[in-house]
C-alpha atoms as a printed R data frame, in Angstrom:
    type eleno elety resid chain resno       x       y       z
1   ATOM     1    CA   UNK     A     1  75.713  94.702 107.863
2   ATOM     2    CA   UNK     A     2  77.376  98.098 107.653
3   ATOM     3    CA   UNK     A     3  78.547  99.437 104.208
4   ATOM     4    CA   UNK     A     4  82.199  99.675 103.910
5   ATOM     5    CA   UNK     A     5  81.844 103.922 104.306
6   ATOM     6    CA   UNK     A     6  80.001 102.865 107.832
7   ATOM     7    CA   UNK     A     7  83.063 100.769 109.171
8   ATOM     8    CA   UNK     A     8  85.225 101.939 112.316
9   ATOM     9    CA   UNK     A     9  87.750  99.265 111.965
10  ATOM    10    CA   UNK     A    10  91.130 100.578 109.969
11  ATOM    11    CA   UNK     A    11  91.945  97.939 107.348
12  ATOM    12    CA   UNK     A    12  95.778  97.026 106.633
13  ATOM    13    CA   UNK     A    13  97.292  95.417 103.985
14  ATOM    14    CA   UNK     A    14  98.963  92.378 104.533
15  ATOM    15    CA   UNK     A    15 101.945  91.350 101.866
16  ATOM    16    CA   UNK     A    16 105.383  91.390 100.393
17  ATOM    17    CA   UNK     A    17 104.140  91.894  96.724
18  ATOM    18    CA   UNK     A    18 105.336  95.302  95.530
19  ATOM    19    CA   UNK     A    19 102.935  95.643  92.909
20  ATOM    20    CA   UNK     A    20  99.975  94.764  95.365
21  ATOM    21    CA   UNK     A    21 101.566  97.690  97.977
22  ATOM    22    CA   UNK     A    22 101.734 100.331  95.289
23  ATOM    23    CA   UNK     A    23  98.257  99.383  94.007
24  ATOM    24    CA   UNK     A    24  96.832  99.073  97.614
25  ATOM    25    CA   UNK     A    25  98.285 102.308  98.395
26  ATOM    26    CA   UNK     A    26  96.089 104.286  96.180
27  ATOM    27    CA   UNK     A    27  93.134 102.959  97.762
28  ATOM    28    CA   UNK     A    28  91.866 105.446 100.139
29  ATOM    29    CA   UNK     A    29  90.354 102.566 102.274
30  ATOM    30    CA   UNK     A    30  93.498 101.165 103.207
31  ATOM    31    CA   UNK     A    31  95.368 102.461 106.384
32  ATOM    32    CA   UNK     A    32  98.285 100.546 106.511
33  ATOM    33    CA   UNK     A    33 100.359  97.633 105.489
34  ATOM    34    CA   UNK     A    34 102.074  94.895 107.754
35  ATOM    35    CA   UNK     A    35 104.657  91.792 106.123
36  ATOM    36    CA   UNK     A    36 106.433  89.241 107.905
37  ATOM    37    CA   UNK     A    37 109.474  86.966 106.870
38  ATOM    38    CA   UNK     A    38 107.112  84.083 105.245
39  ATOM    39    CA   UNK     A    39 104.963  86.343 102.873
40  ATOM    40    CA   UNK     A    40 108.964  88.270 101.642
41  ATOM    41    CA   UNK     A    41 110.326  84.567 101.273
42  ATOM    42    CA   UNK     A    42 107.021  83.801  99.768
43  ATOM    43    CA   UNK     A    43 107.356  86.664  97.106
44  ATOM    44    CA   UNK     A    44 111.020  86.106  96.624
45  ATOM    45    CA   UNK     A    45 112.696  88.722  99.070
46  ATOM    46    CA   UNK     A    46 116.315  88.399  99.584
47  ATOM    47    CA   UNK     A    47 117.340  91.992 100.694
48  ATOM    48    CA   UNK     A    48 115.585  92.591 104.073
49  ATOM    49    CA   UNK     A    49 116.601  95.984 104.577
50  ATOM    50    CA   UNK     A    50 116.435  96.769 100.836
51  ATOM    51    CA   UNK     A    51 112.777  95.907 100.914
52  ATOM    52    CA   UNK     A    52 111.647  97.541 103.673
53  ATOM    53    CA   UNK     A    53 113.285 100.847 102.860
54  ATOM    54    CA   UNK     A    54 111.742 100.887  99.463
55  ATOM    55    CA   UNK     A    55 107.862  99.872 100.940
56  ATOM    56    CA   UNK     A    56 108.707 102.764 103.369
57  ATOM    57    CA   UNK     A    57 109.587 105.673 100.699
58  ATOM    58    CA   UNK     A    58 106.765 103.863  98.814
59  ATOM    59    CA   UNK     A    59 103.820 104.680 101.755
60  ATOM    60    CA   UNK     A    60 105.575 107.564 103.654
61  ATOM    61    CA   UNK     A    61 102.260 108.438 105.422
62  ATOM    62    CA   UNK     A    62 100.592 105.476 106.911
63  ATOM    63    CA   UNK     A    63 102.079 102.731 109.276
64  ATOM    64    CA   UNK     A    64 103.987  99.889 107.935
65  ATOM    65    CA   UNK     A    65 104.712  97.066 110.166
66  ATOM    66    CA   UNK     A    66 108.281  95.370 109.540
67  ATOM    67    CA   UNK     A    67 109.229  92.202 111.641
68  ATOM    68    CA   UNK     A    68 112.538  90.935 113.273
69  ATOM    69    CA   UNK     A    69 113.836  87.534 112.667
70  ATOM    70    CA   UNK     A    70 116.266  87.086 114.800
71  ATOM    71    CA   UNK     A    71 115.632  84.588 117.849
72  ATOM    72    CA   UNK     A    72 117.338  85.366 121.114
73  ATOM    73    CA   UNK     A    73 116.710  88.273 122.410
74  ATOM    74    CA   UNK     A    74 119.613  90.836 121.591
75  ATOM    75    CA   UNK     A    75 119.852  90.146 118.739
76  ATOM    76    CA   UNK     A    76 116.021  91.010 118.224
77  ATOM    77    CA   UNK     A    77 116.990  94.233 119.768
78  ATOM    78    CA   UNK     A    78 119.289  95.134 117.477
79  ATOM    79    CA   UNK     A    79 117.128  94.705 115.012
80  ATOM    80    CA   UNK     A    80 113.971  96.410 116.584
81  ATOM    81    CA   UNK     A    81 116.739  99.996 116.747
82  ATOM    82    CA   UNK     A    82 118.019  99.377 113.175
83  ATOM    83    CA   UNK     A    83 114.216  99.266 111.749
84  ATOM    84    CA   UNK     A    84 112.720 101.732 113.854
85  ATOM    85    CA   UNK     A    85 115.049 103.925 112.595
86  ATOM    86    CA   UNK     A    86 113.916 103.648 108.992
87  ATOM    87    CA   UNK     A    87 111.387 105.632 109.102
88  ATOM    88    CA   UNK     A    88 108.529 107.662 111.758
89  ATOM    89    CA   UNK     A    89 106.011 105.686 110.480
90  ATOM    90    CA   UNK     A    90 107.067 102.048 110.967
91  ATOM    91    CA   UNK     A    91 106.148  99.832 113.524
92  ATOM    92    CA   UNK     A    92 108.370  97.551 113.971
93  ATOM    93    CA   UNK     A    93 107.005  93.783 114.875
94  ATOM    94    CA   UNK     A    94 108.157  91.551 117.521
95  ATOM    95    CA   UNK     A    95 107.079  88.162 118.003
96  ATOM    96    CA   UNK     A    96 104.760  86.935 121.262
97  ATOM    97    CA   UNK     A    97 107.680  84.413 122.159
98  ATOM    98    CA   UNK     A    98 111.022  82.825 120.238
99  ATOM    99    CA   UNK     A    99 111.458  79.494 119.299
100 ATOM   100    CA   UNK     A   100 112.136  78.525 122.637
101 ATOM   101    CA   UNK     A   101 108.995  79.183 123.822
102 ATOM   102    CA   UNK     A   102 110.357  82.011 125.637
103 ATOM   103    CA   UNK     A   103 108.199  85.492 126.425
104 ATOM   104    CA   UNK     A   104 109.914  88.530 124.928
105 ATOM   105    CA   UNK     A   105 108.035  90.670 127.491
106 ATOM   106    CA   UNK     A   106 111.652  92.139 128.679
107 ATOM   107    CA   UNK     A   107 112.637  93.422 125.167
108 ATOM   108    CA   UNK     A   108 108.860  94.547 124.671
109 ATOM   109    CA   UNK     A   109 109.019  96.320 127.793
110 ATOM   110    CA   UNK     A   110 112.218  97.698 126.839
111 ATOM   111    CA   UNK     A   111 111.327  99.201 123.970
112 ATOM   112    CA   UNK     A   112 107.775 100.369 124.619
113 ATOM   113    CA   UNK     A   113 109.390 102.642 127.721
114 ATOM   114    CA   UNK     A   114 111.504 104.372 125.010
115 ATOM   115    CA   UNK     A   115 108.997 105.280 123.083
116 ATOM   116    CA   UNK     A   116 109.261 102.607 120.099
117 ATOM   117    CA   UNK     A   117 106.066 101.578 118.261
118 ATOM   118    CA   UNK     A   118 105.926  97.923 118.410
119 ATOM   119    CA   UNK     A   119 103.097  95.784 116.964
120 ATOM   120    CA   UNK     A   120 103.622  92.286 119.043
121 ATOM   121    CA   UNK     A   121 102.605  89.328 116.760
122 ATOM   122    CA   UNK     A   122 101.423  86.133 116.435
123 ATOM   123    CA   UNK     A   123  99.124  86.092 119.794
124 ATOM   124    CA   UNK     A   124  96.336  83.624 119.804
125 ATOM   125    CA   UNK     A   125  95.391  83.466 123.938
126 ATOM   126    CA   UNK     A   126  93.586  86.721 126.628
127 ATOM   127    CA   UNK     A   127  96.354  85.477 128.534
128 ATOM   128    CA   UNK     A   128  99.183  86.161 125.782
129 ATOM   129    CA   UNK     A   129  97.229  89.738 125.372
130 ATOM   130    CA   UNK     A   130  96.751  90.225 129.136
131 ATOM   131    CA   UNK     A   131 101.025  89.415 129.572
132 ATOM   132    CA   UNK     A   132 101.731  91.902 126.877
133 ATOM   133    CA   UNK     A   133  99.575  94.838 128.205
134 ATOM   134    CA   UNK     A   134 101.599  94.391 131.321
135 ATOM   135    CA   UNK     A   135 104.590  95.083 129.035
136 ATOM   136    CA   UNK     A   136 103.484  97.898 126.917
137 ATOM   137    CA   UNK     A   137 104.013 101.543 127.954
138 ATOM   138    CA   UNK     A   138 100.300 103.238 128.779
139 ATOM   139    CA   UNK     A   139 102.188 106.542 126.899
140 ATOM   140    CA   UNK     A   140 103.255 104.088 123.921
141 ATOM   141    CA   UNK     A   141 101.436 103.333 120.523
142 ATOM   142    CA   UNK     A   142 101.214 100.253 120.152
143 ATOM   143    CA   UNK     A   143  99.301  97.048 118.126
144 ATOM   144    CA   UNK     A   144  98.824  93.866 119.559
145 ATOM   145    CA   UNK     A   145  98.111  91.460 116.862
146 ATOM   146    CA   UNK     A   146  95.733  88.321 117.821
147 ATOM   147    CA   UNK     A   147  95.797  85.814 114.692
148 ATOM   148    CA   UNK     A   148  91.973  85.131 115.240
149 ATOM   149    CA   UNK     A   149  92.163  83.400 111.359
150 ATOM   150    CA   UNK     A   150  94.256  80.688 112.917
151 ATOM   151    CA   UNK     A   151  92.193  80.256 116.173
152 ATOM   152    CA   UNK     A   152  89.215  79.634 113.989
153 ATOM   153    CA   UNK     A   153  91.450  77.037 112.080
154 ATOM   154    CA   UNK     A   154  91.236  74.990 115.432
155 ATOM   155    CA   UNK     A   155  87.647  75.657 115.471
156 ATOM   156    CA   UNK     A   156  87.649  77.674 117.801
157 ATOM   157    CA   UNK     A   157  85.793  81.022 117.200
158 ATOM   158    CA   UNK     A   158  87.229  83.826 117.778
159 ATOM   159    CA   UNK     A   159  84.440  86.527 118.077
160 ATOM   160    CA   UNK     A   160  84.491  85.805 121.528
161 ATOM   161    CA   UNK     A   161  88.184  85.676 122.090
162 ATOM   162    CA   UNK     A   162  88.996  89.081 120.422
163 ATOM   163    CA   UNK     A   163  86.062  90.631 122.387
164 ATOM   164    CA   UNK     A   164  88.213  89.525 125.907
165 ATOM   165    CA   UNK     A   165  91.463  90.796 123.775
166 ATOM   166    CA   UNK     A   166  89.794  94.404 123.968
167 ATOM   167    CA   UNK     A   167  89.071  93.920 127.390
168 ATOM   168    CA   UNK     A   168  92.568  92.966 128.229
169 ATOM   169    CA   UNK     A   169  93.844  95.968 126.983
170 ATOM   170    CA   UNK     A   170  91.524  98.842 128.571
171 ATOM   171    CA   UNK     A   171  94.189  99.650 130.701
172 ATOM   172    CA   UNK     A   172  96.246 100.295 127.440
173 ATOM   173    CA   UNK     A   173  94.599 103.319 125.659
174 ATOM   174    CA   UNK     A   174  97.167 103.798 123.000
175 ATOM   175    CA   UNK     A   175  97.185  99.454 122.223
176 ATOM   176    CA   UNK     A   176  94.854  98.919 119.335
177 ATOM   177    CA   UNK     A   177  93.802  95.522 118.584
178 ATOM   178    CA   UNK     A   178  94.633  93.907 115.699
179 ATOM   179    CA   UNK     A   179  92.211  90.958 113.736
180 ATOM   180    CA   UNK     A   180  95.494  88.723 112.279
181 ATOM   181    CA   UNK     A   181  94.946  86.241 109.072
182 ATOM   182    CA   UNK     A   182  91.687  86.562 108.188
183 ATOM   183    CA   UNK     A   183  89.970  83.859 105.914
184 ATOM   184    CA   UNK     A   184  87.097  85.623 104.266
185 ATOM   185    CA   UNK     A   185  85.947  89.449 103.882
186 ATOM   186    CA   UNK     A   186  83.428  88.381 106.671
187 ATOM   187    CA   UNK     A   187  85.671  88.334 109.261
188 ATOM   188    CA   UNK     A   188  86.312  92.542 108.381
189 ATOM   189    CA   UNK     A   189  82.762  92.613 109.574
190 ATOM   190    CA   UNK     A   190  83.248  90.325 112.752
191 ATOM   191    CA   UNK     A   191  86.168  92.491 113.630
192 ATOM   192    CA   UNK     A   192  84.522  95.678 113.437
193 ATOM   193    CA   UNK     A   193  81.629  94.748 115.465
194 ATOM   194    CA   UNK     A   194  83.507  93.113 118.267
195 ATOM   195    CA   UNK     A   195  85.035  96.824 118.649
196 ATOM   196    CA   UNK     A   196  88.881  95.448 116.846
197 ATOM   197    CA   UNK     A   197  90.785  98.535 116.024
198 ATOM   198    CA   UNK     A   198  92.328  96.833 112.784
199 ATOM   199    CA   UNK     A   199  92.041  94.167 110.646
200 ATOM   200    CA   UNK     A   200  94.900  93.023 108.214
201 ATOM   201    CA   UNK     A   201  94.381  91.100 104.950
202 ATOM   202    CA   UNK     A   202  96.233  89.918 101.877
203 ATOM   203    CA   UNK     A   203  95.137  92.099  99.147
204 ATOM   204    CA   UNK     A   204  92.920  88.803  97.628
205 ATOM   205    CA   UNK     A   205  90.436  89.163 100.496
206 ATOM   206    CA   UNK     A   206  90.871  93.432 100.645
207 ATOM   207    CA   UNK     A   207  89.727  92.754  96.670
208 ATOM   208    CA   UNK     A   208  86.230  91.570  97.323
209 ATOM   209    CA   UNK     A   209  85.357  94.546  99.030
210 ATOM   210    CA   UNK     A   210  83.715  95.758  95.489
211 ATOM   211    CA   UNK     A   211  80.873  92.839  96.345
212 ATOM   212    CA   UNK     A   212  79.685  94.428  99.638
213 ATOM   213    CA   UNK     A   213  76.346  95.039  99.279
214 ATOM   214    CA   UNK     A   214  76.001  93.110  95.743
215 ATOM   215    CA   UNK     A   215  72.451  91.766  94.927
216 ATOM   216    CA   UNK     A   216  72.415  88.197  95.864
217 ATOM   217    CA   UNK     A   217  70.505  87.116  92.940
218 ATOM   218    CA   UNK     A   218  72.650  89.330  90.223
219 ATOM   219    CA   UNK     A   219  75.693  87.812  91.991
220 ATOM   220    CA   UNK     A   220  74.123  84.001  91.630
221 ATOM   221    CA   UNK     A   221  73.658  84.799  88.099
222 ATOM   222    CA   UNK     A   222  77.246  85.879  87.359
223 ATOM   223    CA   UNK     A   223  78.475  83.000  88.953
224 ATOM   224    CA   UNK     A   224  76.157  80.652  86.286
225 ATOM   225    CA   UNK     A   225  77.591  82.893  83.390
226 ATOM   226    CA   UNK     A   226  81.139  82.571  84.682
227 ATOM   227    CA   UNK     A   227  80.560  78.621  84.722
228 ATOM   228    CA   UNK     A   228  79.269  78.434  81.133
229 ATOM   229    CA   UNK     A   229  81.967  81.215  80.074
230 ATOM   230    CA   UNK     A   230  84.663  78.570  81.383
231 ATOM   231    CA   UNK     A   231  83.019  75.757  80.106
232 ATOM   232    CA   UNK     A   232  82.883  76.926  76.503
233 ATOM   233    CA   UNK     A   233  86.238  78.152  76.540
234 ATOM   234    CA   UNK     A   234  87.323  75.452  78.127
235 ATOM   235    CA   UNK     A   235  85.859  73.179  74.828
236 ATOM   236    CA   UNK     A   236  84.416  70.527  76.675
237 ATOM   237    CA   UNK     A   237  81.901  68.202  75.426
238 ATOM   238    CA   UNK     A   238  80.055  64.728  76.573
């Protein structure tokens, strides 16, 4: 296993918490931060725009990834041109499909020509990747974001999967491969071995990167000490 200096994969942070972005931001390991609509409702959001302009003066310098919400498909234009125009450095998120089911590979291929940086979310197939390469401007930045957490949460694994996501995109230089909802720091590893471009995690998972490389039987220890610390404070008796 590579040390965390030895790792080619960019790592993201994934969130809505303000705190956790201004905190995050000082780490030099991180590279950029992504949201969606759940995580701001989660953390109690209300002004869209409001939000992302502040996260934008906030991290001026790396990408930030802001999603539409709307569902049909000028209206999710719309939006794409307002938040693209919020700052150089966002990337501005548009989802595989809408409710209906229906591809947005007309508004992603829109966009992409005109030089917008998209990051296309909430793939899970090679042939969702392989539809959206077809869409994506060769001159274009762009991410295409595979949520290989949520595969494995079918049990499926998605080593495998991502690796024919990277394939699927060769013809797509500037598309860089993103590792969505990770469950464990693990999967940072997975995804930089399979050759992923970037992973993005909530700042709980980016927080156990201090125990790469931790001695096994020091970190068995202070896992016994941290039971009998609990315990005691915890008063219990039998």
């Amino acid at each position: 296993m590579p040390t965390i200096e030895q790792l080619k994969i960019k790592l993201f942070c994934d969130g809505a918490d303000m705190d956790s972005i201004l905190s995050m931001y000082k780490n030099p390991w991180i590279k950029g931060f992504t949201t969606n609509p759940t995580l701001m409702r989660k953390a109690g959001i209300s002004g869209y725009e409001a939000f992302g302009r502040r996260v934008l003066a906030a991290v001026p310098d790396r990408p930030v990834s802001l999603e539409v919400f709307a569902d049909d498909f000028e209206n999710m234009e719309i939006q794409a041109r307002k938040i693209a125009s919020w700052g150089s450095n966002v990337n501005v998120k548009i989802p595989v499909m809408n409710t209906k089911g229906e591809f947005t590979g007309s508004l992603i291929k829109t966009l992409s020509s005109e030089g917008i940086t998209l990051n296309i979310t909430a793939l899970m197939t090679v042939d969702q990747v392989k539809q959206v390469a077809e869409c994506l401007d060769p001159n274009t930045p762009a991410i295409v974001s595979v949520f290989a957490g949520r595969v494995a949460d079918t049990g499926v694994d998605p080593v495998p999967l991502m690796a024919e996501c990277l394939i699927a995109l060769k013809d797509r230089p500037k598309a860089e491969l993103l590792w969505a909802s990770p469950r464990e720091l693990l999967n940072v590893f997975q995804a930089d071995e399979v050759g992923c471009h970037i992973i993005t995690a909530t700042p709980d998972i980016l927080g156990k990167l201090k125990t790469v490389g931790k001695d096994l039987f020091d970190f068995s220890l202070d896992t016994v000490k941290m039971f009998f610390t609990d315990a005691t404070a915890a008063g219990f008796s039998i």
